[in-house]
N, C-alpha and C positions, 0 to 999 in steps of 0.2 A: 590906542594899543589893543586895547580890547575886541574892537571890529577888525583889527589885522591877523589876531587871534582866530577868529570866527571865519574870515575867509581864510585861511590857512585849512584850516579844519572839513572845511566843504571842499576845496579843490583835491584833499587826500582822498575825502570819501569816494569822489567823481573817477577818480585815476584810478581807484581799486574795483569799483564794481565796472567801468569798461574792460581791466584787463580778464577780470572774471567771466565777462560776455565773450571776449573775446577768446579766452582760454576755452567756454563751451563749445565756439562756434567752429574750435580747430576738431574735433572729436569725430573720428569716424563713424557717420552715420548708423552703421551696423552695430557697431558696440555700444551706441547708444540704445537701438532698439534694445541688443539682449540686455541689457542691464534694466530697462523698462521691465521686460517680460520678468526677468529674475524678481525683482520690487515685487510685482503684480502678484507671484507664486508663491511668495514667502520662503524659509529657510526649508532645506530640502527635509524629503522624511525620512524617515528611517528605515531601510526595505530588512527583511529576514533572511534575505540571500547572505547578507555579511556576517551571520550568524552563523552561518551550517544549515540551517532549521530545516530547509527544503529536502524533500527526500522521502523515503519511504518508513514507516513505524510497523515494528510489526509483533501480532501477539495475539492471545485468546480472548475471543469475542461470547463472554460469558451470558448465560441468562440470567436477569434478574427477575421479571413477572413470567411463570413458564407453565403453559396448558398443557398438561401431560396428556390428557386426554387426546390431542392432538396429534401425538407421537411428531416429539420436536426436536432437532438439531441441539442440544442446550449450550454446548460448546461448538465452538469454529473458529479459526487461525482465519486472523481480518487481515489486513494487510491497506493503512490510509497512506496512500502516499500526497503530498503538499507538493503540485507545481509551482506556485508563486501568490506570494505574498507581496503587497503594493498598497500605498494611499489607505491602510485600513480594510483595504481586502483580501480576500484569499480564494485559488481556487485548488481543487485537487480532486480524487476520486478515491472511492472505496472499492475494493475487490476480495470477495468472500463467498464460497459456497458456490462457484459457479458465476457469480454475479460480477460485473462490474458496472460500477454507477459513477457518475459525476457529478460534483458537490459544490457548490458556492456559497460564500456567507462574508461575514466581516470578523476582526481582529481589536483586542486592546491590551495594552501593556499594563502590568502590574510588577513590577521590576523587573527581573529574569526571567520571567513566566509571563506567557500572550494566551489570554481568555480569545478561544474561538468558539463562534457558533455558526454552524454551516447547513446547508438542505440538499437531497440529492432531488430530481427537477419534479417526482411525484407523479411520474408516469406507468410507475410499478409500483402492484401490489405489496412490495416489501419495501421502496424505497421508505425514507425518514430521515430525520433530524439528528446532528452529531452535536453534544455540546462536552467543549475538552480542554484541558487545560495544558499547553505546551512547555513544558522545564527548558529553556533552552542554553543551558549550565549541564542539563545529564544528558537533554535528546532523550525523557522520557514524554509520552503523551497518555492521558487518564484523562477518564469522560464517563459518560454516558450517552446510548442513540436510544431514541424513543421512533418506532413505529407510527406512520398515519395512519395506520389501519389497526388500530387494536384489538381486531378480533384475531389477529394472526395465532400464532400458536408459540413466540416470543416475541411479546412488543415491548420488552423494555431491555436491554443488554447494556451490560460496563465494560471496559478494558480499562489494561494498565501496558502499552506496548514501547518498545523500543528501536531504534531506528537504526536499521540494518539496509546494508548495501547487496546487491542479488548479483551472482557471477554464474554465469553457466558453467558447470564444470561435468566434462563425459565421466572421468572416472571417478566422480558419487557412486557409493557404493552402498548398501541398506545393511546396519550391522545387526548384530545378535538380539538387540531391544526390540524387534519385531518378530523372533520367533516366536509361536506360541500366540499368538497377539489374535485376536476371535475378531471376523470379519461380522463386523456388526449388522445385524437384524432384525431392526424393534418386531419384528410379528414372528420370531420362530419360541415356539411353544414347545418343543421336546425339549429333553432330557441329551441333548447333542447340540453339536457348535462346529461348525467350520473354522480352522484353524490355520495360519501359515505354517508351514516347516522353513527348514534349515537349506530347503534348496534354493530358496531363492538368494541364498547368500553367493551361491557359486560359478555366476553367470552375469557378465553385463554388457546389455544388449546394448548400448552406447560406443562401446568402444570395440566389440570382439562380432563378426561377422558370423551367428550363429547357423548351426547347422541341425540338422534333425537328430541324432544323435545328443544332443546338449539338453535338450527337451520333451523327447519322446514318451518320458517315464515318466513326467512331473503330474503333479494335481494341478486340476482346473484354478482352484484359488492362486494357487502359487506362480500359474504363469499367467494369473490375468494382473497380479502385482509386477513380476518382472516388465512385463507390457509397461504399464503404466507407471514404470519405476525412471521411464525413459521423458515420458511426459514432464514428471515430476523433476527433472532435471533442468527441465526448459522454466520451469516456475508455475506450470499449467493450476488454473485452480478446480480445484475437483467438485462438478456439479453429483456427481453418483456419490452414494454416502458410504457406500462401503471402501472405497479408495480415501474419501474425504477423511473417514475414522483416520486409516493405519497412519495415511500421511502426516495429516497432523498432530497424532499423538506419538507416535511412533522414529519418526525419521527427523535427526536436529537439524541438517541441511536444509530441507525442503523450507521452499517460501515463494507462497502463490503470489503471480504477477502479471497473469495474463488469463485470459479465458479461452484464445484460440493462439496454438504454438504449432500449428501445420505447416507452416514457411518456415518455420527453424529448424523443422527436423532435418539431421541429417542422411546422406545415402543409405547409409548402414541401417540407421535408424528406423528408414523406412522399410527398408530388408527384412529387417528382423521381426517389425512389430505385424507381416502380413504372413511371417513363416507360424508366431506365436499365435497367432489368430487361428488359424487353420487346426491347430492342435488344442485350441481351447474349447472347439467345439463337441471334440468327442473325448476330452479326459474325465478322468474319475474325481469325485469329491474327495475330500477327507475330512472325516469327521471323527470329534473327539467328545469325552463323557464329560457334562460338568462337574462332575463328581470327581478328578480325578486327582 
């Protein structure tokens, strides 16, 4: 009884693993392959696209080690924007002060918040090191960049920035928070300051095909801002410091995106910014008392 038991037992075992062979051997080659590759790559990862995360952060790029002696930028509107994030990498760029650089580095998760550290390639005397912490719950980013070159004149800066979407829009306009506003000069030594007025409020070269009459009477300062009011529409990032000041502290629209906005400009745009030229050449300063 016992041995009929036993061979019972064998002929099931027999009958199931050929239908099993047989059941592999019906399998479409191909889906056998992906299913190899899938095993081989393990469970997918996790990419930061399904987040939001990618995108641009934008905010004041303070100094924290600052050589005054140097006569230094101490503040500047950065602007990191994160093309993609993969496998524990990330790449994106920074654009600030005229500059734009590109940065690579790796990633890691600490719950809601991805610890990155990145390098821009080290081929400019300013480039360096971003190390920041990404909220991906607020879309805030907070950090620190350290400088290669610490003899600069700011080799250490933090930010705390926010992640904002850029739209070109003609009719930006530059309100009242810029009158009055001193076109910045670390080397002027009198008892005077060049100042914006109130006319640059009345006029926008983006939208309205200007004529000499619109311009003729204005101060040098004020129409080398309307000029560059037009730029600053496009997202331009201002390498001159006296556009760099008002822009950035000044105007809540504004947010540097590019370094070269010449193919954006439009017809009008270019109209205007070579009629404004011509008359910036021979206008009057204005100058006001700091004492006032």
């Amino acid at each position: 009884m016992k041995k009929l038991l036993l061979l019972g037992w064998c002929l099931t075992c027999l009958f199931a693993c050929q239908t099993e062979q047989e059941s592999e051997s019906e399998l479409d080659p191909e889906i056998t392959e992906a299913l190899d590759s899938l095993a081989e790559k393990g469970p997918p990862q996790v990419v930061l696209e399904s987040r939001g995360a990618v995108g641009s952060y934008v905010g004041a790029f303070e100094g924290e080690v600052i050589v005054y002696e140097k006569n230094p930028s101490a503040t500047n509107l950065i602007n990191i924007t994160i093309h993609e994030f993969r496998d524990g990498k990330v790449k994106g760029q920074s654009i600030v002060a005229g500059n734009d650089r590109p940065f690579f580095g790796t990633y890691t998760e600490d719950g809601s918040n991805y610890i990155i550290k990145v390098t821009e390639p080290g081929d400019d005397k300013h480039d360096g090191r971003f190390d920041f912490t990404l909220d991906t719950m607020e879309y805030v980013m907070t950090g620190k960049w350290y400088c290669n070159d610490p003899g600069v004149a700011v080799p250490v800066r933090s930010y705390s920035l926010k992640k904002r979407d850029f739209k070109y829009v003609a009719e930006y306009m530059l309100t009242e928070d810029i009158v009055g506003a001193e076109f910045y000069d670390p080397t002027n030594q009198t008892e005077k300051y060049e100042a914006v007025t109130a006319d640059v409020l009345t006029v926008n070269a983006s939208t309205d095909e200007l004529e000499e009459k619109d311009i003729e009477n204005m101060y040098q300062g004020d129409l080398e801002v309307i000029r560059n009011t037009i730029y600053a529409r496009h997202g331009y990032s201002f390498r001159n410091r006296r556009m760099r000041y008002l822009f950035d502290n000044f105007v809540k629209w504004y947010m540097p995106v590019s370094v070269d906005v010449r193919h954006k400009l439009t017809a009008i745009e270019k109209q205007n910014i070579e009629l404004i030229k011509r008359y910036e050449k021979h206008a009057d300063k204005y100058y006001d008392e700091f004492s006032r």
